[in-house]
N, C-alpha and C positions, 0 to 999 in steps of 0.2 A: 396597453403601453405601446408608446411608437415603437418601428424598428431602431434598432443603436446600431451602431459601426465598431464595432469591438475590435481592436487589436492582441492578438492575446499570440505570448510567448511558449513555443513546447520544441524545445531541443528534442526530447525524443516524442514522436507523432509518427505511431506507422499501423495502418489497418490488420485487424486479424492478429494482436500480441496481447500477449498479459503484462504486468507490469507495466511498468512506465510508458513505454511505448500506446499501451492500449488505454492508458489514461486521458493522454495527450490528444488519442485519437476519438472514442469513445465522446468527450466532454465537447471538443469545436465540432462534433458531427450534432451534438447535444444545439448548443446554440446556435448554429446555423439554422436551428429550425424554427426560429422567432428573432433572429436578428441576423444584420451583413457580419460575417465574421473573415478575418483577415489574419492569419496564422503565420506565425516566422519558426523557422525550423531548419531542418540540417539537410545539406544535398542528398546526403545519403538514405532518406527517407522518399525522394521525389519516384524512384519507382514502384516500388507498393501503394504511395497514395494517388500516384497518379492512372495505376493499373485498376484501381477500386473506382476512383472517380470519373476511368471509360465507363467501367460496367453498371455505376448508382450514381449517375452527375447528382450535384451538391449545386445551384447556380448561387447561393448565399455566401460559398464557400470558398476563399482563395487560400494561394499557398505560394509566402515568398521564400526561396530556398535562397543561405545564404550560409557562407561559411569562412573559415580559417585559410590561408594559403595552403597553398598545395605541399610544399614543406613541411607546414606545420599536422596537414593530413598524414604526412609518410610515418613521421614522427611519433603519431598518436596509433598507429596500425596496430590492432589487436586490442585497442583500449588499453595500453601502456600508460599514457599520461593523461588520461581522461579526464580530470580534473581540474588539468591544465585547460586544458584543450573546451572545456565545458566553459571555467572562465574569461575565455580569450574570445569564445562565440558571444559571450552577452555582451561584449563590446562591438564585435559587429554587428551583433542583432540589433543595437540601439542606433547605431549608425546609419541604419539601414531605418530603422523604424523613425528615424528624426524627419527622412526627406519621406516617407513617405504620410508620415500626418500633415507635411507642408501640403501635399494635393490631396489628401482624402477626409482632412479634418475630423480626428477617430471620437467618440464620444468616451472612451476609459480605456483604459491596457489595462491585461490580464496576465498575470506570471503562472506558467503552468506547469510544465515540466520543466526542469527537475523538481524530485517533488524535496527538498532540502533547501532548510533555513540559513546552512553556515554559505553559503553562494548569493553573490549580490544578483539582483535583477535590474541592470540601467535604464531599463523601460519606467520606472521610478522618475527620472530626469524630467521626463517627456509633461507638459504644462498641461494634464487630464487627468481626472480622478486617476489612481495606479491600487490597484487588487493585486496581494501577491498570496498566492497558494491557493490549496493548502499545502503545504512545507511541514518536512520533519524532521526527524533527528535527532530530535533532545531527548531520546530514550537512553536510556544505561542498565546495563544489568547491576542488580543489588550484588553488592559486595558480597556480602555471606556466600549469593554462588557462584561467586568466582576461584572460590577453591578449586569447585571441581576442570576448572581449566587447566588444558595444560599449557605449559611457555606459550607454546605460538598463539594461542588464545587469549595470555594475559599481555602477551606485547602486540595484540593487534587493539586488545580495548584500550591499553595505552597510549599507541599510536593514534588511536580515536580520538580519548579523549583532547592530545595535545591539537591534532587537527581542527577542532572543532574550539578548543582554547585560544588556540590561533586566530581563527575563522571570527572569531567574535570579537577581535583586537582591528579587523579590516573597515576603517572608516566607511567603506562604502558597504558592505555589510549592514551598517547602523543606521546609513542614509536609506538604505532601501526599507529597513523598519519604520524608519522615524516618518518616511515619505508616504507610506500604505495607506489610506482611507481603510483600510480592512485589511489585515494579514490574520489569514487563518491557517490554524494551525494541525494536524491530526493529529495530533494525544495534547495533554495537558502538560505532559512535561518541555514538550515544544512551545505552549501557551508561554511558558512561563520564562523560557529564553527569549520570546519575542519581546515578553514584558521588561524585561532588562536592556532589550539593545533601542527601546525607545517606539517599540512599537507602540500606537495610545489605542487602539479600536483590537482586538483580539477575539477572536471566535474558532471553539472546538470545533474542529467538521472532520469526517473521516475523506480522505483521497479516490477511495475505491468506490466502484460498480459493475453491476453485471448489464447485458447488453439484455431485449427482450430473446432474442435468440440463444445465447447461454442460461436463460431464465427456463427456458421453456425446455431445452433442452434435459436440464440436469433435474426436471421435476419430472423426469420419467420414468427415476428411479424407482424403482416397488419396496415398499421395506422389506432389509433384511432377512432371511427363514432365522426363528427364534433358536435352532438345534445349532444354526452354528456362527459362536460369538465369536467377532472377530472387530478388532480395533486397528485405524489405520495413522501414518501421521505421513506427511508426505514435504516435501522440502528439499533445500540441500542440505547436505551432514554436514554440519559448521557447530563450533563449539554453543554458539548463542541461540543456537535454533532448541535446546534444550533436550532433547532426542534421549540424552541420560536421562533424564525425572522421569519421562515415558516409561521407559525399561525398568527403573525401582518400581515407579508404581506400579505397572501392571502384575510383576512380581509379587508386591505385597497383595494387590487385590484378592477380595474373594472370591472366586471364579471359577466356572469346570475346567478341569485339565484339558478338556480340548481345547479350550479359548487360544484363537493367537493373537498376536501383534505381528501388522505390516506395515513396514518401513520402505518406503514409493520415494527414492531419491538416490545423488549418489556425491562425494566430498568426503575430504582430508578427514573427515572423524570417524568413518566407516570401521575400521580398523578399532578403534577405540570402542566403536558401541557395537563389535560383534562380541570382543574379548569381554565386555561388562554384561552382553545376555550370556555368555557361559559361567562368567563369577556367578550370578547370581540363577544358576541354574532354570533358565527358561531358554537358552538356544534352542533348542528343539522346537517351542514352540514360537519363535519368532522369525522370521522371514523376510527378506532383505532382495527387495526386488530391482534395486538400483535405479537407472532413468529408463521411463518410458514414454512414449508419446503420449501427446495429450489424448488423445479417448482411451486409449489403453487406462490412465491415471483415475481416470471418471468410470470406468468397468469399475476399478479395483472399490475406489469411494463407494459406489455402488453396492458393491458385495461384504461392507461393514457396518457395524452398530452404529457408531460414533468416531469423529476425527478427536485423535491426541495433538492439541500443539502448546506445548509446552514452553512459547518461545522467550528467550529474555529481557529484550529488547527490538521491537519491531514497529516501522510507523505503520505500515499495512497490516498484512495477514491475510492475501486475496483468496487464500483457501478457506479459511473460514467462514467465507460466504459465499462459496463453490457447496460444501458441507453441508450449512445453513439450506441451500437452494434445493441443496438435495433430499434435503429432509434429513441428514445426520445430525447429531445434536452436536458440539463444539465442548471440550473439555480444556480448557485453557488458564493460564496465569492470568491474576488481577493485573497486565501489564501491557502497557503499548495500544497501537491498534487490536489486536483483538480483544482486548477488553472495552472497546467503543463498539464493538461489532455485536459483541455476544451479552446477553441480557439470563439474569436469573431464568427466566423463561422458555430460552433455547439454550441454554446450555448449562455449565457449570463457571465458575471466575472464582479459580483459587488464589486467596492472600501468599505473595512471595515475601515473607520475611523471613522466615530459619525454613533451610533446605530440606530438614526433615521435614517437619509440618507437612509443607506443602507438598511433600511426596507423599505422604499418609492419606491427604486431602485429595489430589488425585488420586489415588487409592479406590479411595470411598466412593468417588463419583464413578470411576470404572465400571464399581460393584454395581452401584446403584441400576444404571443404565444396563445392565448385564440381566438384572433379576426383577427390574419394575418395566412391564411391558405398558402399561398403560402411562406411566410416567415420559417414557420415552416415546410414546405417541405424541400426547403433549407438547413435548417437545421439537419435537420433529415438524407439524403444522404449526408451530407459533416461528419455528425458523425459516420458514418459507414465505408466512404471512409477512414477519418483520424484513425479508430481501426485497419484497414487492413494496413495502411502503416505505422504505429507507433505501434501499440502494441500488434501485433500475435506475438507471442512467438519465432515462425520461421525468425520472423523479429531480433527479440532480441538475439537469437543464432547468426545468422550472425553479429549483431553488437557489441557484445563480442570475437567473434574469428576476427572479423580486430584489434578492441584492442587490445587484447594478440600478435597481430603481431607487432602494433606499439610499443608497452613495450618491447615486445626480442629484437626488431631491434634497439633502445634506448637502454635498458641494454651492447646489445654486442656493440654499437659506445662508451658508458660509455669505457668501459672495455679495448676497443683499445687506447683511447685516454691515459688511466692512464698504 
């Protein structure tokens, strides 16, 4: 395939991050390596990528920094208005992206980061094929468990909800569906938002990857010693990260009294899921290590059975194939991205519809993994095999550049036909 000239948008893009950031950055380092790529992003990303790209030049790879006034930076300080302030950048970003396809004639724009649907991308406007995502969002946690929220739980998924109600009332929201040659989406439930705001070409794909270097890294883990079972979930403490179902189930599981559960994070529910391991008589055995540094995080994964994420709406889940890579197996909700991630295979994917059940159900797989050594080998190699052929990064680069082949080869049969 020739080289393309890629335009492609990532508000957050900075070397050496998880998250969004490392999405942004991870994916234009991806394509740089078979195409010109030309990246729009935020000033405040220009010293890490430009310290990285002393020490590993990219010549495929440019980076126009462009932002908001300087007002509206003060404004936004601490990510107060970030939302705002995210919307007001894809206006500049398109403004900036308008004069510069006038000299470099781009062959497609790509919308990258943010990885969310309810936010327009104006690179849309621009007279080239326009790729937006993958984009998420359209997760919700099932009603049934939102009992166990408290207030500020039920008035932030409220607040969601309306946000996102809103979001889909923004004409240009609808234009940037309606404009995509390919908007894809991480879960299904985003699939099926995009199907409504007029998106016509929709495709599942998960956001996340690992790098070959976090690849190789986190396979150096040695399985766990069989004497001492230990389950970990790792996160912030947020009511939707599910942290409760963890703690019943392990609870219920059947399991030696030595067995613990480690809890790798630290947020506003902390307080809540110490008080619920003492109702349910496992404090003792559970352990609450708050935030550590990233290797510290990868020891602890390291020195467990199996990761608990129990979450209840999430477009990622990049720990679960941090987990996966390590060879732990994934014990997770039928929901969101990690249920795109995790396969019969490598893990468990429990049905969320009544809260009990699906506490019982982790339960079960707890045990399982507790007392079937050879099950859990199984497991463990088919989770590392599936991070190598699904989600190296180098995987993901090649499965964006046959895309962009199938959208020009589609655009230019459009073109002939009309």
């Amino acid at each position: 395939m020739t080289t393309l000239k890629i335009l492609a948008s990532a508000y957050a893009c900075r070397p050496g991050k998880g998250s969004e950031p490392g999405i942004g950055w991870n994916l234009v380092r991806e394509l740089a390596k078979e195409h010109q790529v030309w990246v729009l992003t935020r000033e405040n990303n220009r010293p890490a990528i430009e310290a990285e790209l002393d020490a590993h030049p990219i010549p495929t790879l440019q980076f126009i920094y462009c932002d908001l006034p300087g007002w509206m930076q003060r404004l936004n300080r601490g990510q107060r208005l970030v939302q705002i302030h995210y919307y007001g950048w894809q206006i500049v970003a398109y403004l900036t992206a308008r004069k510069l396809h006038a000299e470099i004639d781009f062959s497609l724009a790509h919308h990258i980061t943010y990885v969310k649907y309810w936010s327009p991308s104006f690179l849309s406007l621009l007279p080239i094929p326009f790729i937006w995502g993958p984009v998420g969002g359209g997760e919700f946690a099932p009603k049934p468990f939102q009992v166990d929220f408290g207030w500020r739980g039920r008035l932030y998924e409220l607040s969601r909800d309306i946000a996102r109600w809103a979001s889909e009332l923004d004409p240009f929201v609808r234009m940037t569906a309606r404009r995509s040659r390919i908007a894809q989406a991480t879960t299904e439930d985003t699939a099926k938002r995009l199907r409504l705001l007029g998106a016509e070409a929709v495709q599942v794909q998960s956001q996340l990857g690992l790098s070959e270097a976090e690849i190789t890294q986190l396979m150096q883990h040695r399985p766990p010693s069989r004497e001492d079972i230990r389950f970990i979930s790792i996160g912030r403490l947020l009511h939707w990260k599910g942290f409760h179902l963890g703690l019943r189930a392990f609870a219920q599981a059947d399991l030696p009294k030595q067995a613990e559960y480690w809890i790798v994070g630290e947020g506003p529910e902390r307080k809540r899921l110490e008080a619920l391991a003492e109702t349910l008589g496992i404090a003792e055995r559970v352990r609450f290590w708050g935030n550590l540094p990233r290797p510290n995080v990868l020891e602890k994964l390291g020195d467990c059975l199996a990761l608990i994420h129990p979450s209840l709406h999430e477009s990622g889940g990049l720990v679960c194939l941090e987990a996966m890579a390590a060879g732990r197996p994934v014990i997770c909700l039928d929901l969101g991205g990690p249920a795109l991630q995790v396969t019969e295979e490598t893990g468990f994917k429990v049905a969320a519809d009544v809260p009990e059940q699906a506490v019982q159900r982790l339960a079960v797989a707890i045990a399982r993994l507790a007392q079937d050594a050879d099950l859990w080998t199984e497991m463990s190699q088919a989770g590392q095999l599936r991070v190598n052929q699904m989600f190296h990064w180098r995987i993901k680069g090649k499965l964006f550049t046959q895309l962009y082949k199938n959208v020009l080869e589609q655009a230019c049969l459009t073109e002939s036909i009309h």
